[in-house]
Jmol script that loads the backbone (N, CA, C; Angstrom):
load data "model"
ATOM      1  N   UNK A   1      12.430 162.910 139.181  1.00  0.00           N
ATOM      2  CA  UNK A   1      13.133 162.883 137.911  1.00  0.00           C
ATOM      3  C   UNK A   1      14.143 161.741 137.954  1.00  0.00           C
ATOM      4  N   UNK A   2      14.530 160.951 137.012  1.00  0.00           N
ATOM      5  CA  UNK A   2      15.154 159.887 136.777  1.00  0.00           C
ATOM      6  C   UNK A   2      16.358 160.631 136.339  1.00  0.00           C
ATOM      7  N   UNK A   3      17.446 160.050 136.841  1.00  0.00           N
ATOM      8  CA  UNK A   3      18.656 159.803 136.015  1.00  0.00           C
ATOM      9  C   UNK A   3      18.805 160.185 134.173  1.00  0.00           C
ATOM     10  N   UNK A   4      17.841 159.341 133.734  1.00  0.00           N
ATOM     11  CA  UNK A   4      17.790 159.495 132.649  1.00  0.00           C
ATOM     12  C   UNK A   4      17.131 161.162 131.703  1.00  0.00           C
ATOM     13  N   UNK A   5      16.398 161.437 132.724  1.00  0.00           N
ATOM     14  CA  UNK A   5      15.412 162.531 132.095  1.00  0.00           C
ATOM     15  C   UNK A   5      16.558 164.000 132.291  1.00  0.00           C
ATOM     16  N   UNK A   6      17.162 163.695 133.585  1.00  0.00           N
ATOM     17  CA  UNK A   6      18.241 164.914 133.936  1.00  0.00           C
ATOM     18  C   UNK A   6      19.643 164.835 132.784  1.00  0.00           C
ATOM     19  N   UNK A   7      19.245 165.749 132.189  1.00  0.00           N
ATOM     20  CA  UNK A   7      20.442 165.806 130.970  1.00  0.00           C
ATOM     21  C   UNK A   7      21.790 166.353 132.116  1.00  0.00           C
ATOM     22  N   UNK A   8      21.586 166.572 132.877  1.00  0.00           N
ATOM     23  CA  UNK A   8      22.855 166.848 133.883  1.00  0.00           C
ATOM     24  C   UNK A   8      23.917 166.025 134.471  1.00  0.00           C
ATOM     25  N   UNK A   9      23.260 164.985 134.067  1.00  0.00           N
ATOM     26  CA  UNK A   9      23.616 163.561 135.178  1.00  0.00           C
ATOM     27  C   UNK A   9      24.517 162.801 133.614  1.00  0.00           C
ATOM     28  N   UNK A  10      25.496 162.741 134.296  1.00  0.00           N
ATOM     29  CA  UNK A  10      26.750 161.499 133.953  1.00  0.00           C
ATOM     30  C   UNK A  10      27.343 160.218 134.422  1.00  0.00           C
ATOM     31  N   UNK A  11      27.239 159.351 133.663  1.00  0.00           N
ATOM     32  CA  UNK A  11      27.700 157.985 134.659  1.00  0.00           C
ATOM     33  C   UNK A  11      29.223 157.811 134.470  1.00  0.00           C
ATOM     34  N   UNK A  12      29.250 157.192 135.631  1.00  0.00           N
ATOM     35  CA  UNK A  12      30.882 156.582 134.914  1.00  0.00           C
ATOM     36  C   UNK A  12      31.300 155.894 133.491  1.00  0.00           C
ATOM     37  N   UNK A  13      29.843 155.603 133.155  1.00  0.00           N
ATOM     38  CA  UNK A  13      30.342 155.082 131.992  1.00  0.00           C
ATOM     39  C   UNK A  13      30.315 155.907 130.542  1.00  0.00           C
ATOM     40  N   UNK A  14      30.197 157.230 131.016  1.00  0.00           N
ATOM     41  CA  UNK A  14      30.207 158.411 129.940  1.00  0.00           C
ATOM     42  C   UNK A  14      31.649 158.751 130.056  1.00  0.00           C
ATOM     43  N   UNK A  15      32.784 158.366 131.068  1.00  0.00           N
ATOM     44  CA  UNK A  15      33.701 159.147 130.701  1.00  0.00           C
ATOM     45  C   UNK A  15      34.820 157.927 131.278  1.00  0.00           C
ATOM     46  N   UNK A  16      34.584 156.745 131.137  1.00  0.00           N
ATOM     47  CA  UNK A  16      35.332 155.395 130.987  1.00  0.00           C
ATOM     48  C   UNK A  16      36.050 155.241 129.712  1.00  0.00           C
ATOM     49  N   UNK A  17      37.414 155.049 130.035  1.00  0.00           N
ATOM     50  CA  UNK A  17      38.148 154.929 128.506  1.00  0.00           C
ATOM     51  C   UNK A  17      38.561 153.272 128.382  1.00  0.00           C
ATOM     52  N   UNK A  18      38.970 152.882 127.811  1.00  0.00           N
ATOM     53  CA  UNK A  18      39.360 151.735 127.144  1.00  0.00           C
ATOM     54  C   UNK A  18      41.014 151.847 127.624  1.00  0.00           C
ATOM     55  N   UNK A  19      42.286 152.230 128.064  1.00  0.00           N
ATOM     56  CA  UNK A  19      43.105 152.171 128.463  1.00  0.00           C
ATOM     57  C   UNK A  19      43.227 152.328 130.269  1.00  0.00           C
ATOM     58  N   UNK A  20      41.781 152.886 130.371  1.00  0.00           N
ATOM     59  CA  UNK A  20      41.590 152.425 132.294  1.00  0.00           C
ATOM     60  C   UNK A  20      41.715 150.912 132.666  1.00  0.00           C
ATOM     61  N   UNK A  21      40.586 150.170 131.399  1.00  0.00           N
ATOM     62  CA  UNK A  21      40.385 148.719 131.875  1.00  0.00           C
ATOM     63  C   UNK A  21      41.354 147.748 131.290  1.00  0.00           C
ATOM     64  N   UNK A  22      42.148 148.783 130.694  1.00  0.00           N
ATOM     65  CA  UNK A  22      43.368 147.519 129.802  1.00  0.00           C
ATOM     66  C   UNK A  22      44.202 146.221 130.643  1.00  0.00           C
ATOM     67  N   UNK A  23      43.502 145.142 130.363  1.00  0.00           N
ATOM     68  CA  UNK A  23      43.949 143.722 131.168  1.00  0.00           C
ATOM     69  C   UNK A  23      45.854 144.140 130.890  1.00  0.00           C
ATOM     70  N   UNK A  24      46.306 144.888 129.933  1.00  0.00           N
ATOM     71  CA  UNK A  24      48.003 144.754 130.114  1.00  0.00           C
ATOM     72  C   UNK A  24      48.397 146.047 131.080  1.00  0.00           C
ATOM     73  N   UNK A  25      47.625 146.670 131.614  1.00  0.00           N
ATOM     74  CA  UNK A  25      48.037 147.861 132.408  1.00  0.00           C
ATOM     75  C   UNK A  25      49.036 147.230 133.373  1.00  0.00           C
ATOM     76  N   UNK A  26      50.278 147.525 133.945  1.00  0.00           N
ATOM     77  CA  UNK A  26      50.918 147.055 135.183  1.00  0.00           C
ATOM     78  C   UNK A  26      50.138 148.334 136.081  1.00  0.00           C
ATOM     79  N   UNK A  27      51.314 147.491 137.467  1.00  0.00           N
ATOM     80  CA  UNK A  27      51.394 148.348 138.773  1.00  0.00           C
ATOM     81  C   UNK A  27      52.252 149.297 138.268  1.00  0.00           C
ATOM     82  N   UNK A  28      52.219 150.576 138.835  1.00  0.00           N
ATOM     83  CA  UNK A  28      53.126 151.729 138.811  1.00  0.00           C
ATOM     84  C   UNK A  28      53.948 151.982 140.171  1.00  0.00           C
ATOM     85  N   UNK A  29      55.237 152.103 139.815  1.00  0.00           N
ATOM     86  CA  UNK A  29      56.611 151.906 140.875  1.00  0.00           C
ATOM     87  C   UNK A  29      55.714 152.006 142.578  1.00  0.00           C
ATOM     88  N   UNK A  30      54.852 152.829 142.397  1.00  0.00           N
ATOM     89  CA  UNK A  30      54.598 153.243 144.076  1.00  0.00           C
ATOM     90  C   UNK A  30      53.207 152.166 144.322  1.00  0.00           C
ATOM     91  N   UNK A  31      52.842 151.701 143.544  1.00  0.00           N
ATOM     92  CA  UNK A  31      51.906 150.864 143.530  1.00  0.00           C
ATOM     93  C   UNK A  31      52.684 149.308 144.096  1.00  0.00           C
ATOM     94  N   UNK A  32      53.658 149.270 143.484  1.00  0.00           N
ATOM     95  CA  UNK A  32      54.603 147.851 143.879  1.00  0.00           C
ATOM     96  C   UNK A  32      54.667 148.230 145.189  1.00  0.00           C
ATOM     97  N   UNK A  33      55.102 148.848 145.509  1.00  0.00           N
ATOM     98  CA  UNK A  33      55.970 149.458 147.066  1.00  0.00           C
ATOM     99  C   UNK A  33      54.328 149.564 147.665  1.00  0.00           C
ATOM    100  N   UNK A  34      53.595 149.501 147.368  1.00  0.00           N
ATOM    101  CA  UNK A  34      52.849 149.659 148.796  1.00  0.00           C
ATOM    102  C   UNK A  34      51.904 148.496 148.690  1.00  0.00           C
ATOM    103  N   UNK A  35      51.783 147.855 147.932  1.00  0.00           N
ATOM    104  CA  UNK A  35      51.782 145.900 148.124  1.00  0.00           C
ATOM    105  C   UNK A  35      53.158 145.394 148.882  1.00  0.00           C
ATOM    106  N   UNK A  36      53.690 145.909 148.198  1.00  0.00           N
ATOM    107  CA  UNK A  36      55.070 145.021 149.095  1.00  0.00           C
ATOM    108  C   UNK A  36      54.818 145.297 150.695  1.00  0.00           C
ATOM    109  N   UNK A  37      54.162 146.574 150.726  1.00  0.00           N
ATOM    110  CA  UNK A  37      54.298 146.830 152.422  1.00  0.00           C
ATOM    111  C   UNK A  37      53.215 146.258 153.174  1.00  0.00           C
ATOM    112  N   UNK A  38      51.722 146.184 152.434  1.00  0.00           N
ATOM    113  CA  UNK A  38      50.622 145.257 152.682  1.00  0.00           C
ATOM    114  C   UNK A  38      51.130 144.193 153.120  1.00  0.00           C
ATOM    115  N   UNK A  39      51.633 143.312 151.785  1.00  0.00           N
ATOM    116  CA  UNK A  39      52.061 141.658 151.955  1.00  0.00           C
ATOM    117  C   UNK A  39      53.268 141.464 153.031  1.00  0.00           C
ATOM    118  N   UNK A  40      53.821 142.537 153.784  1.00  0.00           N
ATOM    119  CA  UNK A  40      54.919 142.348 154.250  1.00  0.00           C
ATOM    120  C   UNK A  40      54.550 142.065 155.860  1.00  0.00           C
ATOM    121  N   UNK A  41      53.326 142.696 156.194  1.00  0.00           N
ATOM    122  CA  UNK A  41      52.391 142.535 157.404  1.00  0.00           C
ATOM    123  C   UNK A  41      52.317 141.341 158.003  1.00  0.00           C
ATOM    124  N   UNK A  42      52.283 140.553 157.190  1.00  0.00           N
ATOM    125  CA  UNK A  42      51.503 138.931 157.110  1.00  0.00           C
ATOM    126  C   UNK A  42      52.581 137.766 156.664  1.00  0.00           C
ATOM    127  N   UNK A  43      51.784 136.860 157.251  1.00  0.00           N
ATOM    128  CA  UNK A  43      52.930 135.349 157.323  1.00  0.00           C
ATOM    129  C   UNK A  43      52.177 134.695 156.155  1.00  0.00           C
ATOM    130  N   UNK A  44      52.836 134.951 155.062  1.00  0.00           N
ATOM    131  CA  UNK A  44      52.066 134.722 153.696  1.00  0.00           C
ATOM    132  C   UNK A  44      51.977 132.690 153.004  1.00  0.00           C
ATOM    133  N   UNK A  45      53.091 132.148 154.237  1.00  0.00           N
ATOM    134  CA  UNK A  45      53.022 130.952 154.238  1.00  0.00           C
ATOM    135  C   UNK A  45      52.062 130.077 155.109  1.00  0.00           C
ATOM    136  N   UNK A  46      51.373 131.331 156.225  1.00  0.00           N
ATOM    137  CA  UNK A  46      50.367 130.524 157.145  1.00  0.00           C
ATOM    138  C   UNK A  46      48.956 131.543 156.910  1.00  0.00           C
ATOM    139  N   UNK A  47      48.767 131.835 155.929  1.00  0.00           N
ATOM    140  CA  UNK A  47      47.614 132.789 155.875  1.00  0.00           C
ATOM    141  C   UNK A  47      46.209 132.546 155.805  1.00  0.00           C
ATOM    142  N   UNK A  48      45.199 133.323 157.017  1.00  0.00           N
ATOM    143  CA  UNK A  48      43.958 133.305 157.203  1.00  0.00           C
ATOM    144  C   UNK A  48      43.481 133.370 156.338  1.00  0.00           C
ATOM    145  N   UNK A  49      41.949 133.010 156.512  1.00  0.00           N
ATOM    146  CA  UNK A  49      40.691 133.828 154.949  1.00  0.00           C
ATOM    147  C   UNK A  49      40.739 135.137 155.609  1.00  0.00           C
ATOM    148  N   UNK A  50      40.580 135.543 156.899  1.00  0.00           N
ATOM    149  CA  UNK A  50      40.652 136.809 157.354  1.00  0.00           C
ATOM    150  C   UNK A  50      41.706 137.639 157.193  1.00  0.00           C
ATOM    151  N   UNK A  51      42.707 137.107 157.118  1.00  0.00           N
ATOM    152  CA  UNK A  51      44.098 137.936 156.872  1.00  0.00           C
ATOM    153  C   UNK A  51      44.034 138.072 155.255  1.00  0.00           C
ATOM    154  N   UNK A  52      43.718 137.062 154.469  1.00  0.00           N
ATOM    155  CA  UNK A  52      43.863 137.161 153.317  1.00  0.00           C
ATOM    156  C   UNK A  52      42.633 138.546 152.537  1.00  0.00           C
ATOM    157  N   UNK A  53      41.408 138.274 153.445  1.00  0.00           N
ATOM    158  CA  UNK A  53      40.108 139.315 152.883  1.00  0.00           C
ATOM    159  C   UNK A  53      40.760 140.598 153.190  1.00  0.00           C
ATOM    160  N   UNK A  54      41.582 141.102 154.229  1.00  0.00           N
ATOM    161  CA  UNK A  54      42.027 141.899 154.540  1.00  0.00           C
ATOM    162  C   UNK A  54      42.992 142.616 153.725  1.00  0.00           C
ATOM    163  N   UNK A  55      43.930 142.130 153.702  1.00  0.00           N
ATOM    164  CA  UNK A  55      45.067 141.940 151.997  1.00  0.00           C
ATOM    165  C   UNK A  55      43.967 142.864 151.151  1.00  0.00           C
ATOM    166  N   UNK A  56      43.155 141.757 150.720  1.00  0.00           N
ATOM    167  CA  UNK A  56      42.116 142.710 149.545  1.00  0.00           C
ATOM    168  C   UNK A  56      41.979 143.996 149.634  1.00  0.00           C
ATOM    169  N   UNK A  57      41.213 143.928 150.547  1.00  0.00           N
ATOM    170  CA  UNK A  57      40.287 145.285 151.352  1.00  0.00           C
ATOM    171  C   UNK A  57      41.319 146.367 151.361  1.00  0.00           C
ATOM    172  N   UNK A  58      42.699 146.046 151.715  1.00  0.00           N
ATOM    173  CA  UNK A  58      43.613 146.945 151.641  1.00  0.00           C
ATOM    174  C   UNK A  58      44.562 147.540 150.372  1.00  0.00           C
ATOM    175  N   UNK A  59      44.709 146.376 149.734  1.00  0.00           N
ATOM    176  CA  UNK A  59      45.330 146.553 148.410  1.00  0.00           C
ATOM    177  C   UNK A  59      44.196 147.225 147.582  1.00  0.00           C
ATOM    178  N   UNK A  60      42.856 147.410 147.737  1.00  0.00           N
ATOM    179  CA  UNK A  60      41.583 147.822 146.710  1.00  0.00           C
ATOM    180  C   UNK A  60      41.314 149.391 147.123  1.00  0.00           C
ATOM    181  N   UNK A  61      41.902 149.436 148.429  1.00  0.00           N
ATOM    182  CA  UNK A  61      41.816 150.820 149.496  1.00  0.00           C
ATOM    183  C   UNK A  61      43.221 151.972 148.998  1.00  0.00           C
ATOM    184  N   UNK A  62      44.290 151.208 148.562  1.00  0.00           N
ATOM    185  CA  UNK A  62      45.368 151.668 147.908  1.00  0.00           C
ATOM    186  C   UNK A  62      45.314 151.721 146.138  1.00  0.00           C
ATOM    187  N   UNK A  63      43.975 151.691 146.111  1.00  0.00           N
ATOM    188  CA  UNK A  63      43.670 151.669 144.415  1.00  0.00           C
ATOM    189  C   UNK A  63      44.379 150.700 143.262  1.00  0.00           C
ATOM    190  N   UNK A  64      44.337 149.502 143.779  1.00  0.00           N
ATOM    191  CA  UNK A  64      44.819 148.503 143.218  1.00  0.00           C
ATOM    192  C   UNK A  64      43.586 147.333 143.123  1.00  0.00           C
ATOM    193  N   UNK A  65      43.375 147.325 141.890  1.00  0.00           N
ATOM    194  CA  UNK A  65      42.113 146.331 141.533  1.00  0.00           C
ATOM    195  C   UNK A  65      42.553 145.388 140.275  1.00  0.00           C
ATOM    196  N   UNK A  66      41.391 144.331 140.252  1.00  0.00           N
ATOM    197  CA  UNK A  66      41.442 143.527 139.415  1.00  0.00           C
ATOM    198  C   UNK A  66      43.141 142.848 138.995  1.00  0.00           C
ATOM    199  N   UNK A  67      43.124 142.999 137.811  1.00  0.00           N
ATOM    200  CA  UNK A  67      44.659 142.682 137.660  1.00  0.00           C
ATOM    201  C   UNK A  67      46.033 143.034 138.289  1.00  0.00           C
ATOM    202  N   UNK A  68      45.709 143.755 138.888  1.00  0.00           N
ATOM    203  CA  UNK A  68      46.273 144.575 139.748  1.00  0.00           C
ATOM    204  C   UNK A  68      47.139 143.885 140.902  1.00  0.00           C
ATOM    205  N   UNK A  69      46.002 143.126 141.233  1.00  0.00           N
ATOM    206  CA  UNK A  69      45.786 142.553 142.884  1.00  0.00           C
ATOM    207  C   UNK A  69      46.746 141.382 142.228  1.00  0.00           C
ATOM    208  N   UNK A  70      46.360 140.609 140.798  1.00  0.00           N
ATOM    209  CA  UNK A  70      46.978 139.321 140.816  1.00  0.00           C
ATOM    210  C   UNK A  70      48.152 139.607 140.417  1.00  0.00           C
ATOM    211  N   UNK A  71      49.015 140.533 139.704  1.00  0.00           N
ATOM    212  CA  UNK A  71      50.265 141.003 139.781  1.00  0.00           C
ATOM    213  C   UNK A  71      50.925 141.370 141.079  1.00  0.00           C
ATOM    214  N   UNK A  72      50.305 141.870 142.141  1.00  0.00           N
ATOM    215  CA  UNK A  72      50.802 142.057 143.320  1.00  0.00           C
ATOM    216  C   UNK A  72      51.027 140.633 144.152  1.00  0.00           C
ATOM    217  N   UNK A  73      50.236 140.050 144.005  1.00  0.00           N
ATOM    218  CA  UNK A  73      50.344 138.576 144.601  1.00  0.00           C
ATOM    219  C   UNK A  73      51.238 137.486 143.902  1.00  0.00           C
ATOM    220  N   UNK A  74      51.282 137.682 142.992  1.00  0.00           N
ATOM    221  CA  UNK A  74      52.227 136.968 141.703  1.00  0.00           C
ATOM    222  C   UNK A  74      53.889 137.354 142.645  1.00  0.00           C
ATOM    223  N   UNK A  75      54.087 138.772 143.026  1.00  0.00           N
ATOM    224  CA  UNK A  75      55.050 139.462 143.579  1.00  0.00           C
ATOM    225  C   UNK A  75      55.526 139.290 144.458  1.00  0.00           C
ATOM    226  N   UNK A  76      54.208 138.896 145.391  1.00  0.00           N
ATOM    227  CA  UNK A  76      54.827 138.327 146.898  1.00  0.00           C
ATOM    228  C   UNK A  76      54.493 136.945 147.272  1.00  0.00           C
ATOM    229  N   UNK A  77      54.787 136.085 145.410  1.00  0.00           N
ATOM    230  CA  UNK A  77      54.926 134.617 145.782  1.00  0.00           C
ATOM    231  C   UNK A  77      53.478 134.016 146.100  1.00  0.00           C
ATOM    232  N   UNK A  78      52.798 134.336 145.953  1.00  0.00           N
ATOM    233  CA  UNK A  78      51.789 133.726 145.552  1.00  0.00           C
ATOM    234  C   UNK A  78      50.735 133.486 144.406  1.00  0.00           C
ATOM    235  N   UNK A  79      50.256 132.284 144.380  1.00  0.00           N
ATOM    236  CA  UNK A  79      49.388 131.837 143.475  1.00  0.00           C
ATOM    237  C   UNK A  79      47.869 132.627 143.654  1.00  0.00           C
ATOM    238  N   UNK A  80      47.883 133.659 142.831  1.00  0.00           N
ATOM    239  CA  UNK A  80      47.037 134.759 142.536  1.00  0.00           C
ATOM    240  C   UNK A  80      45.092 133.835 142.473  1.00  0.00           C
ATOM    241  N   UNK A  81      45.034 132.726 142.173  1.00  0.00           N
ATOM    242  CA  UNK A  81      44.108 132.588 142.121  1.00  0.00           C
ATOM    243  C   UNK A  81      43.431 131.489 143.674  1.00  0.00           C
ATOM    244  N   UNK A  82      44.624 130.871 144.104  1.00  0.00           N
ATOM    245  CA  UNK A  82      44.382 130.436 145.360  1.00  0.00           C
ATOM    246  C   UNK A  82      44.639 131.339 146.356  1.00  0.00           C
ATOM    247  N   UNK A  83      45.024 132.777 146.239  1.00  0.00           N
ATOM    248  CA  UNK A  83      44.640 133.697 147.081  1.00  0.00           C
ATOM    249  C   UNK A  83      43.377 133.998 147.134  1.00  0.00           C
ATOM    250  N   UNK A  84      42.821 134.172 145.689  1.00  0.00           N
ATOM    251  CA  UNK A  84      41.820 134.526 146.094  1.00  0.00           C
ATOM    252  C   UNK A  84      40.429 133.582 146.238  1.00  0.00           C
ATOM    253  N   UNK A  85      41.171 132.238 146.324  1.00  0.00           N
ATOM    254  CA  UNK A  85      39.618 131.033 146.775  1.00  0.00           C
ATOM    255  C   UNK A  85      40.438 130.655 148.259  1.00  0.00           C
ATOM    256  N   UNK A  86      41.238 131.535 148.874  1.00  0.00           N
ATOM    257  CA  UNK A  86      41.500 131.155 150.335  1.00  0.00           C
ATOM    258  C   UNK A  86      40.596 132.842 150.831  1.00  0.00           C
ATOM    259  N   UNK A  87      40.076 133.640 150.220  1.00  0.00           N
ATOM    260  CA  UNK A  87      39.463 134.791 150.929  1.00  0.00           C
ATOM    261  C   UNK A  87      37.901 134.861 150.288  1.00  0.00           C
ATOM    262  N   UNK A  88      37.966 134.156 149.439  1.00  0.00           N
ATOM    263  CA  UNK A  88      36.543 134.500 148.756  1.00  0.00           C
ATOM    264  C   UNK A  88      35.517 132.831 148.347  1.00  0.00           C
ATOM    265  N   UNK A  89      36.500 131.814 148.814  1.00  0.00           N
ATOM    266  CA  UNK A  89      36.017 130.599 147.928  1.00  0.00           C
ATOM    267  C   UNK A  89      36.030 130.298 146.376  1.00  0.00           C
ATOM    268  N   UNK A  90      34.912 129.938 146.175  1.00  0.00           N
ATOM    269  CA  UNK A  90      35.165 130.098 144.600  1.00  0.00           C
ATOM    270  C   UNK A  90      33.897 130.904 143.975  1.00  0.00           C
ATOM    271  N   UNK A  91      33.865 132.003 144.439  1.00  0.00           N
ATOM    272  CA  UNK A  91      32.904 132.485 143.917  1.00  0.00           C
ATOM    273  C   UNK A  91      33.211 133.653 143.059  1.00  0.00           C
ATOM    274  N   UNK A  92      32.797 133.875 141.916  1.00  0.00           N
ATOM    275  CA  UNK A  92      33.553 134.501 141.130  1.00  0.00           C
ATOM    276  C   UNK A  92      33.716 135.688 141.191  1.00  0.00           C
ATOM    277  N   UNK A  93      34.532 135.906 139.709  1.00  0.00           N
ATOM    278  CA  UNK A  93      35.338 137.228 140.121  1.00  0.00           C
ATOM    279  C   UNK A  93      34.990 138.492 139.243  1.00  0.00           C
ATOM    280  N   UNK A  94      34.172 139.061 138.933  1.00  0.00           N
ATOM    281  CA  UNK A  94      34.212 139.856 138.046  1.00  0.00           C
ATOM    282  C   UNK A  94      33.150 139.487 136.893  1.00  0.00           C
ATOM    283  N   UNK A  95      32.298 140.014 136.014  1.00  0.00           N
ATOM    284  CA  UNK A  95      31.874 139.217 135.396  1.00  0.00           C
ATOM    285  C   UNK A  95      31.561 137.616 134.210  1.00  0.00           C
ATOM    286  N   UNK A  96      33.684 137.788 134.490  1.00  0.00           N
ATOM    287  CA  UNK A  96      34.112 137.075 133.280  1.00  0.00           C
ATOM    288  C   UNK A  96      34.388 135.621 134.408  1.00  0.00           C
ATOM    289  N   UNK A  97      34.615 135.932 135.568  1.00  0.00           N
ATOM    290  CA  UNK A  97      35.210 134.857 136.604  1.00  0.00           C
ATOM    291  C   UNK A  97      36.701 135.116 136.558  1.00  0.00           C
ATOM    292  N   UNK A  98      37.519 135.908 136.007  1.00  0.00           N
ATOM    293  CA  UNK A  98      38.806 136.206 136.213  1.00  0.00           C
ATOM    294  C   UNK A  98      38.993 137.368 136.539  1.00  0.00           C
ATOM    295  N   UNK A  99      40.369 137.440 136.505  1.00  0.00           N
ATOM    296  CA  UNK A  99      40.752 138.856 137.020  1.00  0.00           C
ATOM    297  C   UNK A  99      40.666 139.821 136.184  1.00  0.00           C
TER     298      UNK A  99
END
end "model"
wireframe off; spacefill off
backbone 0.3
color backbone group
């Protein structure tokens, strides 16, 4: 049986709202504070692609995505989009190529 045929089965995109993906959503107070403690790990003036993929992996692990990530980096002084072509190159980001 397919997905489709099981009237049981729900995707995420049956119960996705339009204020989840809102590009103006901020970080929320505890969301700042635990980027700040990520970015605080690291020598953010000498930073790896490995240290930097890591950053990600961790800030995405603390439920901080997409815009998210470039407000957090915006925060701890960095240029949100050369963070992320020092961990990823330039390969894009999302379907739009931004955040």
């Amino acid at each position: 049986m397919s997905f489709k045929e099981n009237k049981n089965f729900k995707s995420d995109a049956d119960s996705f709202s339009e204020t989840e993906i809102s590009p103006n959503k901020k970080l929320t107070t505890k969301q700042k504070q635990t980027a700040r403690e990520i970015f605080a790990k690291y020598n953010l003036s000498e930073l790896s692609k490995d240290e930097a993929k890591i950053i990600f992996n961790k800030l995405e692990n603390a439920g901080i995505h997409g815009l998210g990530i470039s407000e957090a980096a915006k925060e701890a002084g960095l240029d949100p989009n050369k963070f992320w072509i020092l961990a990823y190159g330039r390969q894009q980001r999302g379907a739009s190529g931004k955040w």
